[in-house]
C-alpha distance (Angstrom), angle and dihedral (degrees) to the residues before:
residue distance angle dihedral
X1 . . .
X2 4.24 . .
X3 3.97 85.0 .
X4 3.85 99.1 44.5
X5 3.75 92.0 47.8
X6 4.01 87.7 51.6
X7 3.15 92.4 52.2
X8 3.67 102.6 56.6
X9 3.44 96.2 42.5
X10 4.47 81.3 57.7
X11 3.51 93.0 60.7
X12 3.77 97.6 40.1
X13 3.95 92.3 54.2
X14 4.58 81.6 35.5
X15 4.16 88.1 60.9
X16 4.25 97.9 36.9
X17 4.01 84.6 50.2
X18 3.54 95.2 44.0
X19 3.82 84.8 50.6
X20 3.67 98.7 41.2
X21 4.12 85.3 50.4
X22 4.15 78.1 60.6
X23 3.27 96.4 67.2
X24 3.17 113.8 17.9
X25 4.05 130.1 51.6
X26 3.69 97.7 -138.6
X27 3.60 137.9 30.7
X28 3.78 135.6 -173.8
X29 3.65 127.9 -141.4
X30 4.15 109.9 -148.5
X31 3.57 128.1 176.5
X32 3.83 151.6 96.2
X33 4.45 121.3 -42.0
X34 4.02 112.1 -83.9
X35 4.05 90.7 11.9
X36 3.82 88.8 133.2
X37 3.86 95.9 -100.8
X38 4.18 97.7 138.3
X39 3.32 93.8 41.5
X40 3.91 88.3 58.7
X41 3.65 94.5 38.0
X42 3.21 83.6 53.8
X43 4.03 102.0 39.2
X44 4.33 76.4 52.7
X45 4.20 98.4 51.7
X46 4.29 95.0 43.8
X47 4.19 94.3 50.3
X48 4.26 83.9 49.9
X49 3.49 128.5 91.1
X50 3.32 102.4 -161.7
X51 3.72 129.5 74.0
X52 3.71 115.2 -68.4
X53 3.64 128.7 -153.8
X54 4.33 113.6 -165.9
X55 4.07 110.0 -176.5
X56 4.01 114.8 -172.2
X57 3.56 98.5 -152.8
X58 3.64 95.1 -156.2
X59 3.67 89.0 70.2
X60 3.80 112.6 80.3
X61 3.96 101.3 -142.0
X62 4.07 80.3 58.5
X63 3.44 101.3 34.8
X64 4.03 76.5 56.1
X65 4.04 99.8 49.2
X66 3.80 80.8 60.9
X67 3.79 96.7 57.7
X68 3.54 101.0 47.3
X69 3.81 84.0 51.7
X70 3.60 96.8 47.2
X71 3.52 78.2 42.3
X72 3.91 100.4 57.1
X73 3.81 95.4 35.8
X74 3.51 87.0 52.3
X75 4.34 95.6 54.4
X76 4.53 89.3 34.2
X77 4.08 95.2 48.7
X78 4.12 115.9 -178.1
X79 3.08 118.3 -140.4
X80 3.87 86.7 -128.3
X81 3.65 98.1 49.4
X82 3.67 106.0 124.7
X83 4.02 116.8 -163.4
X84 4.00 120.4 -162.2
C-alpha cells in the first residue's frame, strides 16, 4: 500500500513539474531529506531534450552558481521578468 501511494504521489509532482517547466524557465524542488526529490529532478532532466541544468544546493560550488545568477538577473532586469 506504502509503495502504491508513493508512486502516485511521483507522477502527480512528474506532470505539475513537467507543466511548471512549460511555463516557466526554472523550477525549484523543496522539501524534506530522502523525499525522492533527485530522483525526480532527475526522472525530469533525462525525458528532456533540451539542455538541463540540476543545482544541489547543499553543495557550495552550486549553492554559488545560483548567486551569481540571482546576482546577474538581479543588476540586467527584463522587463518581462516576472518574480513570485
Amino acid at each position: 500500500m506504502i509503495l502504491y501511494i508513493a508512486s502516485m504521489i511521483k507522477r502527480r509532482l512528474y506532470k505539475d513539474l513537467e507543466q511548471s517547466l512549460k511555463v516557466f524557465p526554472v523550477v525549484g524542488l523543496i522539501g524534506s531529506r530522502q523525499s525522492g526529490k533527485t530522483t525526480l529532478a532527475k526522472m525530469i532532466s533525462s525525458s528532456k531534450k533540451t539542455k538541463v541544468l540540476y543545482l544541489d544546493l547543499e553543495r557550495p560550488s552550486d549553492l554559488a552558481k545560483l548567486n551569481e545568477a540571482v546576482k546577474a538577473s538581479l543588476a540586467n532586469p527584463v522587463e518581462s521578468l516576472r518574480y513570485e
